[in-house]
C-alpha positions as CSV (number, residue, x, y, z in Angstrom):
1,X,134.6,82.2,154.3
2,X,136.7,79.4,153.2
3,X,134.9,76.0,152.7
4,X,135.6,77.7,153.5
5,X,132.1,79.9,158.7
6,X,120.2,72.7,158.6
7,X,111.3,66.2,159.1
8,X,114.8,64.7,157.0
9,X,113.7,61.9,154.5
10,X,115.7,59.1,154.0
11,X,116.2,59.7,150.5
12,X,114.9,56.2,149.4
13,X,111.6,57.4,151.1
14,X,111.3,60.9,148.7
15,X,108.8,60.8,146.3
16,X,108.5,62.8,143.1
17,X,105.4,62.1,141.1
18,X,106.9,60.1,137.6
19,X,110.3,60.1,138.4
20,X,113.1,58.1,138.8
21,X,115.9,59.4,141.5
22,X,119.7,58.3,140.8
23,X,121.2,58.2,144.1
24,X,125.3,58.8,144.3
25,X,126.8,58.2,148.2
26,X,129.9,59.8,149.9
27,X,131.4,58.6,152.6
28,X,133.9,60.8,155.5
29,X,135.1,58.8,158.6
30,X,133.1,58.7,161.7
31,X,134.5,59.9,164.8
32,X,136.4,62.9,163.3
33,X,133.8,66.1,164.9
34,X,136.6,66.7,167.4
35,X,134.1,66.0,170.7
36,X,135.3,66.9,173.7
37,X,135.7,64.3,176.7
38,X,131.7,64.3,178.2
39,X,131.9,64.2,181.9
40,X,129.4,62.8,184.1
41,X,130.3,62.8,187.0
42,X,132.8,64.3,189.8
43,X,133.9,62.5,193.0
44,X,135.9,64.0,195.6
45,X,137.3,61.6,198.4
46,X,140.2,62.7,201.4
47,X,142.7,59.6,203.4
48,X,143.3,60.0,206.4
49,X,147.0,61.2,205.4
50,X,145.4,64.5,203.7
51,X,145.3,63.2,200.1
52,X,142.5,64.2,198.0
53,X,141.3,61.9,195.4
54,X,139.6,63.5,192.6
55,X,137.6,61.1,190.2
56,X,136.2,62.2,186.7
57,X,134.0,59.9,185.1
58,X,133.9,60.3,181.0
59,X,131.2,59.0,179.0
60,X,132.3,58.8,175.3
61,X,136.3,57.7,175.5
62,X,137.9,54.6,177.4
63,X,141.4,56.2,176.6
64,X,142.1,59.5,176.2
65,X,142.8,61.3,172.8
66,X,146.3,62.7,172.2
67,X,145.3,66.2,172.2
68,X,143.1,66.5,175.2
69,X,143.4,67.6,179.0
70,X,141.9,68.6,182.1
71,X,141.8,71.6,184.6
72,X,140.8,71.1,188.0
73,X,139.9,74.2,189.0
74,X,139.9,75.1,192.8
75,X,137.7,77.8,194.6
76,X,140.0,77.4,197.8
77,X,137.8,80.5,199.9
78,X,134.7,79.8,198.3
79,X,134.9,83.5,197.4
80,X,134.0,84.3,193.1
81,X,135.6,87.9,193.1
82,X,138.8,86.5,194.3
83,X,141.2,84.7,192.4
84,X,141.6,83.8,188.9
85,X,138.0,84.3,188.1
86,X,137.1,82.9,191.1
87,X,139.6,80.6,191.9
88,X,143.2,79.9,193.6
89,X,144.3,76.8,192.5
90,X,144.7,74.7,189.1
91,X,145.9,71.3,188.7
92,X,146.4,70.5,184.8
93,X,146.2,66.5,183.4
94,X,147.6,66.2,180.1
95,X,146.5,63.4,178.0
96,X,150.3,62.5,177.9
97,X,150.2,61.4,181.7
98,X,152.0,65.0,182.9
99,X,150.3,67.1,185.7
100,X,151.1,70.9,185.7
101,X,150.1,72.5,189.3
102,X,149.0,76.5,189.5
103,X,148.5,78.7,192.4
104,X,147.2,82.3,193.3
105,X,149.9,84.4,194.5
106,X,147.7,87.1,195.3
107,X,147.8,89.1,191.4
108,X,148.4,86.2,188.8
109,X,148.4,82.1,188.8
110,X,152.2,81.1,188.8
111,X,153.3,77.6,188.4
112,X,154.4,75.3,191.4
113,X,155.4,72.0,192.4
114,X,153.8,68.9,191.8
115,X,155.5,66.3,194.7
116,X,153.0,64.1,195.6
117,X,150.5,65.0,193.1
118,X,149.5,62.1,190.6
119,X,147.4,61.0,187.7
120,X,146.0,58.5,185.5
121,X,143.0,57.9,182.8
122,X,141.6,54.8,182.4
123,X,138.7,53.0,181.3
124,X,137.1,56.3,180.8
125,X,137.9,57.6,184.3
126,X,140.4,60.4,185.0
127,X,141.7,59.5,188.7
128,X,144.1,62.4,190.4
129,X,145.7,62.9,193.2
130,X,146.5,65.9,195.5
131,X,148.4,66.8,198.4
132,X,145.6,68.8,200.6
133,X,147.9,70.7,201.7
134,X,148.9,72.1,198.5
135,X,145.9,73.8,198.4
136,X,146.5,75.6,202.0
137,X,144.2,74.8,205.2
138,X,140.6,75.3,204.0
139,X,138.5,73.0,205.3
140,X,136.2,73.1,202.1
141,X,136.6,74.7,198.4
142,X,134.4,74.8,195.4
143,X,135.4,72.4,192.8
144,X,135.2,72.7,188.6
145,X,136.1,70.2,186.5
146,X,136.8,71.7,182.5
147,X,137.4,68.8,180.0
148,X,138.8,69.5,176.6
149,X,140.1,68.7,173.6
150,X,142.1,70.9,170.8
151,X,141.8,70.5,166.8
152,X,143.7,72.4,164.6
153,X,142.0,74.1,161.6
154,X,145.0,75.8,159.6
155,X,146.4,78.5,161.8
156,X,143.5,78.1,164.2
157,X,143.2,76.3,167.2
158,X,139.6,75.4,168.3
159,X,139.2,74.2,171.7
160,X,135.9,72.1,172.4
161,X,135.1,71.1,176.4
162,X,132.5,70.3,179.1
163,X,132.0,72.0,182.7
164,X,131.2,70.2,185.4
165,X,128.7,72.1,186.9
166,X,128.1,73.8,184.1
167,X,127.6,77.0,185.9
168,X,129.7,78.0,189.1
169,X,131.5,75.3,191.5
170,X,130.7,71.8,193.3
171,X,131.1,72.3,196.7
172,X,133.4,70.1,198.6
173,X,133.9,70.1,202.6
174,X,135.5,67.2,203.4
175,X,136.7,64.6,205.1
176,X,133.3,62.9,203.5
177,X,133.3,61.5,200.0
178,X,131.2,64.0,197.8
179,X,129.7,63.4,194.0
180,X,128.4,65.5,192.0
181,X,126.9,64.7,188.8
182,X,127.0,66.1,185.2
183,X,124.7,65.8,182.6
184,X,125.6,63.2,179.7
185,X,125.6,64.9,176.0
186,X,126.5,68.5,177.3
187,X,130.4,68.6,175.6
188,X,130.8,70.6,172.7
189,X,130.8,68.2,168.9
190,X,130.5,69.2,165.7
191,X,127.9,67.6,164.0
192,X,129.8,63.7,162.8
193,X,129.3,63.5,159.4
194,X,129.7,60.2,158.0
195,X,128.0,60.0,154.9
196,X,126.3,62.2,151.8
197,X,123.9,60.6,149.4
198,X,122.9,62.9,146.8
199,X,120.2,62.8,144.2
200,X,118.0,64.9,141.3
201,X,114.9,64.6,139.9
202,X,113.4,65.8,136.7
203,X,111.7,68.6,138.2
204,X,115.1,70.0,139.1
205,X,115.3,69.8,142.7
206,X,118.6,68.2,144.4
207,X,118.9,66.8,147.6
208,X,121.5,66.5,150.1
209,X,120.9,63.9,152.7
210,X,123.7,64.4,155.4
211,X,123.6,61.8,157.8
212,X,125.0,62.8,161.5
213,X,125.3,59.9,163.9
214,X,125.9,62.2,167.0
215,X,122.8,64.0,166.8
216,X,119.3,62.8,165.8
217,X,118.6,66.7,165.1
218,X,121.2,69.7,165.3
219,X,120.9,71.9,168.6
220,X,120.7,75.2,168.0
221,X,124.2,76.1,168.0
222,X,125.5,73.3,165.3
223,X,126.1,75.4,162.0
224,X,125.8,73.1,158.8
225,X,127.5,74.7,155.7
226,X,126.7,73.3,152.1
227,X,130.0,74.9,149.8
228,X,129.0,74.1,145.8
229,X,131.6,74.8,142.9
230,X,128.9,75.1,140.7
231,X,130.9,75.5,137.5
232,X,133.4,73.1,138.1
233,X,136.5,75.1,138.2
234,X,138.4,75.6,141.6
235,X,140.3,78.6,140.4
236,X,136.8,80.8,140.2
237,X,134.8,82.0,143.5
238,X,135.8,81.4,146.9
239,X,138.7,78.7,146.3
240,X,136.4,77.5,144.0
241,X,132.9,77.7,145.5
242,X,130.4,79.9,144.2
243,X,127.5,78.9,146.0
244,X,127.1,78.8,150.1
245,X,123.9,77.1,151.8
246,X,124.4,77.8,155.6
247,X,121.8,76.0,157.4
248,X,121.5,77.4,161.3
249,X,118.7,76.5,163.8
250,X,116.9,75.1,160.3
251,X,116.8,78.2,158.5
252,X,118.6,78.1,155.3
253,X,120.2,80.9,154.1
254,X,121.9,81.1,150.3
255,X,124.9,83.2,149.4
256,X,126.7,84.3,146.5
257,X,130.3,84.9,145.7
258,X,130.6,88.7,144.8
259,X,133.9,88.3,142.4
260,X,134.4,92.3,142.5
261,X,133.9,93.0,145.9
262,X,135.7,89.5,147.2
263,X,133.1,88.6,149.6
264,X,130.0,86.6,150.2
265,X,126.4,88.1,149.7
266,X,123.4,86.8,150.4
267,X,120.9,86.1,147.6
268,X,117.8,87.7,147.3
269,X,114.3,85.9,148.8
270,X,113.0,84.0,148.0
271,X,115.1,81.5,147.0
272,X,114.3,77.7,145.8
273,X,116.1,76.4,149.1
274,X,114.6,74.6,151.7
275,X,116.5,72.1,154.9
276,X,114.7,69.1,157.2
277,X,116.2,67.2,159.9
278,X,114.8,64.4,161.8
279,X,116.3,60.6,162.1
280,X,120.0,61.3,162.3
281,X,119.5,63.3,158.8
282,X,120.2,66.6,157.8
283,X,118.1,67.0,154.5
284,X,119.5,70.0,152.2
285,X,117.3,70.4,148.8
286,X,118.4,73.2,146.7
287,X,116.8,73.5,143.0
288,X,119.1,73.3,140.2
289,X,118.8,76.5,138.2
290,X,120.1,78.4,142.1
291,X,123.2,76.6,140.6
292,X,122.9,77.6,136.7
293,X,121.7,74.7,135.3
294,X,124.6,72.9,135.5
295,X,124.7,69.7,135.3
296,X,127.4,68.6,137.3
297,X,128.9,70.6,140.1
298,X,131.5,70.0,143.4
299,X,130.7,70.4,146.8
300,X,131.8,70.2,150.2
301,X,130.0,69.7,153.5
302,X,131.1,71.6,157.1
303,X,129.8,71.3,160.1
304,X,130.2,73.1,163.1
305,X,129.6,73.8,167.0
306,X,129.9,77.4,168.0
307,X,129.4,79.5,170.7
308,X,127.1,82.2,170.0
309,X,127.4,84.5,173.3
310,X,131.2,84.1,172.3
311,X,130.6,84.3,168.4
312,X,133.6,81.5,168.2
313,X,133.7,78.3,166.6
314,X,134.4,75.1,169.0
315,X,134.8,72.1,167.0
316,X,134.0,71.2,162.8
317,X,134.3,68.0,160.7
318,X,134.8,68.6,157.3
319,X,133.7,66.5,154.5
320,X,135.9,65.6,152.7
321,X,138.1,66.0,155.3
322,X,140.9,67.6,152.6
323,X,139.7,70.5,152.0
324,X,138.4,69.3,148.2
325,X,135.0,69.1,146.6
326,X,133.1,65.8,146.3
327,X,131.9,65.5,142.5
328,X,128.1,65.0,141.4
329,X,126.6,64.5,138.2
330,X,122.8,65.0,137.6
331,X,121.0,61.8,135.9
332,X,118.3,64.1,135.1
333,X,120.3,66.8,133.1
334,X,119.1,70.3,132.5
335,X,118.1,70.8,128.4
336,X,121.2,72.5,127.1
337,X,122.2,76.0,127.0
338,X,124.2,78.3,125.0
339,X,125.9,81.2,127.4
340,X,127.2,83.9,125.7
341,X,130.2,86.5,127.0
342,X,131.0,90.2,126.3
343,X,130.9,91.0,122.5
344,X,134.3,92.2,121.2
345,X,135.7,93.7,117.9
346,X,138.7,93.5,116.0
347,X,139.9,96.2,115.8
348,X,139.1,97.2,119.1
349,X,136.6,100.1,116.9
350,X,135.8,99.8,113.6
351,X,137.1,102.3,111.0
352,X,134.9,103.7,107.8
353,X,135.5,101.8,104.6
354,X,137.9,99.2,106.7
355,X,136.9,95.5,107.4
356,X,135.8,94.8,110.9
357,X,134.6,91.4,112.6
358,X,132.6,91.7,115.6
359,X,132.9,88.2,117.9
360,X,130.8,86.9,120.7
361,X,132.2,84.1,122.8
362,X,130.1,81.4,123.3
363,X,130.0,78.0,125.7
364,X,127.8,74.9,126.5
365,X,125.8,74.5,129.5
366,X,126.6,71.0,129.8
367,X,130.2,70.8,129.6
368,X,131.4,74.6,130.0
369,X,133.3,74.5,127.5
370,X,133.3,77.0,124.1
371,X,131.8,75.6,120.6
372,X,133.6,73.4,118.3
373,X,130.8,74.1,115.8
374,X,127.5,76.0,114.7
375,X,125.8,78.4,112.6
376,X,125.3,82.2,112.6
377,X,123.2,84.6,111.6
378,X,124.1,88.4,111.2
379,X,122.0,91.1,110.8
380,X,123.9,94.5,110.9
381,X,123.0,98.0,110.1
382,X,125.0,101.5,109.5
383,X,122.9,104.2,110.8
384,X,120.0,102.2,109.6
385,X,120.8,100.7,107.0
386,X,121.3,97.2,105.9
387,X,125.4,96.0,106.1
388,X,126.5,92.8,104.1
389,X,127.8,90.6,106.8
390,X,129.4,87.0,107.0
391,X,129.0,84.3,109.8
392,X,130.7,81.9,111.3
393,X,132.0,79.7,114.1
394,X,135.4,80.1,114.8
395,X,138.0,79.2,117.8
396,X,134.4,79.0,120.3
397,X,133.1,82.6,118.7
398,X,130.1,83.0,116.5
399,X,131.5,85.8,114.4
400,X,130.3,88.0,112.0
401,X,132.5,89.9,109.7
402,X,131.5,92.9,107.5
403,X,133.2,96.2,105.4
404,X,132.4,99.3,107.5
405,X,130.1,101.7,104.8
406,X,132.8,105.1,104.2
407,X,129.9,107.3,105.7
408,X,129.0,105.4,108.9
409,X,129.0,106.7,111.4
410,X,127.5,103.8,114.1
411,X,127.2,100.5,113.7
412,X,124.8,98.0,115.2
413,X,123.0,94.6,114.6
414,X,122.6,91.0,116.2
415,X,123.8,87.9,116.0
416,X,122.2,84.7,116.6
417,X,124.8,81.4,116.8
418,X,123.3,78.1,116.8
419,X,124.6,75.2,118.5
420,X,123.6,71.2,119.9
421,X,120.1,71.8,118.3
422,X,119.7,75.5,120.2
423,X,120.5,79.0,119.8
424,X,121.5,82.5,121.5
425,X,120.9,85.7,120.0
426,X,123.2,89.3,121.4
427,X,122.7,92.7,120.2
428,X,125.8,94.8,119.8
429,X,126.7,98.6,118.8
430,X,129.9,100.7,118.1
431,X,130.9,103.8,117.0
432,X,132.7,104.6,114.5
433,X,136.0,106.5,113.6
């Protein structure tokens, strides 16, 4: 999954007995969670010239977006196993002013002509106009009205919309004006994200306080994704994110980057995770040593609406909306740790009466970076008995370099580097030849 597929606290109100909270704030625009045009309502009107007026009223934009539309979908023999789906007609309003016109010929929906047929949006109502008897000489027909809106997401499109009814058609039987209501907040939006604040505390626990104007708590189909590059470097994990917090319905679940396999797994329970939401907030605390102890990290926020019958995604904002990673230091910093690698030798095996230096790479917690300096301390042995050996810190190795006894036949000992006031001890064994 790339960056990429949840009672919130304002976070001046959390509390940590003794300790002070450093607060940092990232900011992605409102507006950007790719909602689809919310309908609420659905008048049908016929002149006395045979001219049906179709009226949809939209809640949440006075002008349309560029990459929006309508289909007017027409049940003209009020008959479901008929049609496309149900239905024999289609007029299509493009958010560029153009109508497109579809009717049943019987197998498929072919395109047709649009004389007399017209359109307009304004002030947040789509107004269109239809020829009756375009649609043939039905007195009455079932009616849907599907608003959407497109957002592309690299190669994928995701379509977001609102059905008015939201299950089977309005019906119409005219000449009488008809409305038919739809309920207000039933389009598909991401979660908006608009801003991050994020904060530590000396106990370890960070917080993610994700504020989402759109909804004062997610419905059960928003998806909120926290991505962390928890050591800093984008060319590691998952284009660079090693941890994934995926909050849905509440319930946090934390995954893993699996560098062998190439994949995502999901860390064992328990983990030191834990979501609230309340206020407009989406509250993410995850405890620092999930994340190594590091003390700074990236991260990214997604958000999603999906469709789970469909197991498809509808609409995301992303923050930041560029695909990168915001950057956070801790103010309460982790006590420093020495991590060690994969002891080597040079040679590759040591030979009997040859030198041999056995090296064990070493970096800092706090800056992951290898050693400029230190001490070591070897302690070797040739099948059991004591081995002469020198230490030292060299190009971010503690080393330790030794003569091979002529009759060894094994070699094995420790070594324990020292570094920024703490220390690291690895064993280590080879064979001889």
């Amino acid at each position: 999954m790339k960056r990429g597929l949840a009672a919130a606290l304002a976070l001046c109100a959390l509390a940590f007995a003794g300790v002070g909270l450093a607060v940092n704030s990232f900011s992605d625009p409102a507006g950007d969670d790719n909602a689809a045009p919310d309908v609420t309502s659905v008048t049908v009107a016929e002149a006395p010239d045979g001219t049906l007026t179709l009226a949809v009223a939209v809640r949440n934009y006075p002008t349309l977006p560029a990459d929006s539309w309508f289909n007017l979908w027409f049940d003209l023999d009020s008959n479901q196993d008929t049609g496309d789906a149900g239905d024999e007609a289609l007029v299509r309003y493009l958010s560029s002013g153009e109508i497109e016109f579809f009717l049943w010929d019987g197998s498929e929906l072919v395109e047709g002509s649009t004389a007399g047929m017209s359109g307009r949006f304004e002030a947040g109502v789509l107004t269109v106009n239809v020829p009756k008897s375009a649609l043939g000489t039905m007195p009455g027909f079932g009616i849907l009205a599907v608003s959407a809106r497109g957002q592309q997401l690299g190669e994928e499109e995701l379509i977001a919309s609102d059905y008015a009814p939201d299950r089977g058609r309005s019906a119409y039987v005219g000449p009488a004006q008809a409305a038919f209501p739809d309920p207000e907040l039933d389009h598909d939006a991401a979660p908006d994200i608009t801003s991050v604040r994020v904060s530590d505390a000396k106990d370890g626990w960070i917080s993610f306080a994700i504020t989402t104007p759109n909804y004062a708590t997610l419905p059960g189909e928003s998806v909120l994704v926290l991505s962390i590059d928890s050591d800093s470097r984008e060319s590691t994990g998952d284009d660079g994110a090693e941890v994934l917090i995926t909050s849905i319905g509440g319930e946090p679940v934390l995954e893993r980057w699996d560098t062998a396999g190439q994949r995502w797994a999901e860390d064992i329970a328990p983990t030191r995770v834990r979501t609230r939401n309340a206020g407009n907030v989406v509250t993410v605390d995850v405890h620092r040593s999930e994340l190594g102890d590091v003390p700074r990290f990236g991260f990214a926020v997604i958000a999603a609406d999906i469709n789970t019958a469909a197991d498809t995604v509808l609409a995301v904002d992303l923050a930041p909306d560029d695909l990168a990673f915001f950057r956070y230091t801790l103010a309460n910093k982790p006590a420093l740790r020495l991590l060690v690698g994969q002891a080597f030798g040079t040679p590759a095996r040591p030979r009997a009466g040859k030198p041999f230096t056995v090296s064990l790479p070493v970096r800092r917690s706090d800056t992951n970076r290898p050693i400029a300096a230190g001490a070591v301390t070897c302690k070797v042995t040739a099948d059991g008995k004591r081995v002469p050996a020198v230490g030292k810190v060299r190009f971010g190795r503690g080393q330790c370099s030794f003569v091979v006894p002529k009759t060894a036949a094994v070699i094995r000992g420790s070594m324990s580097v020292r570094s920024g006031g703490t220390s690291v001890t690895a064993r280590f064994s080879f064979q001889v030849r």
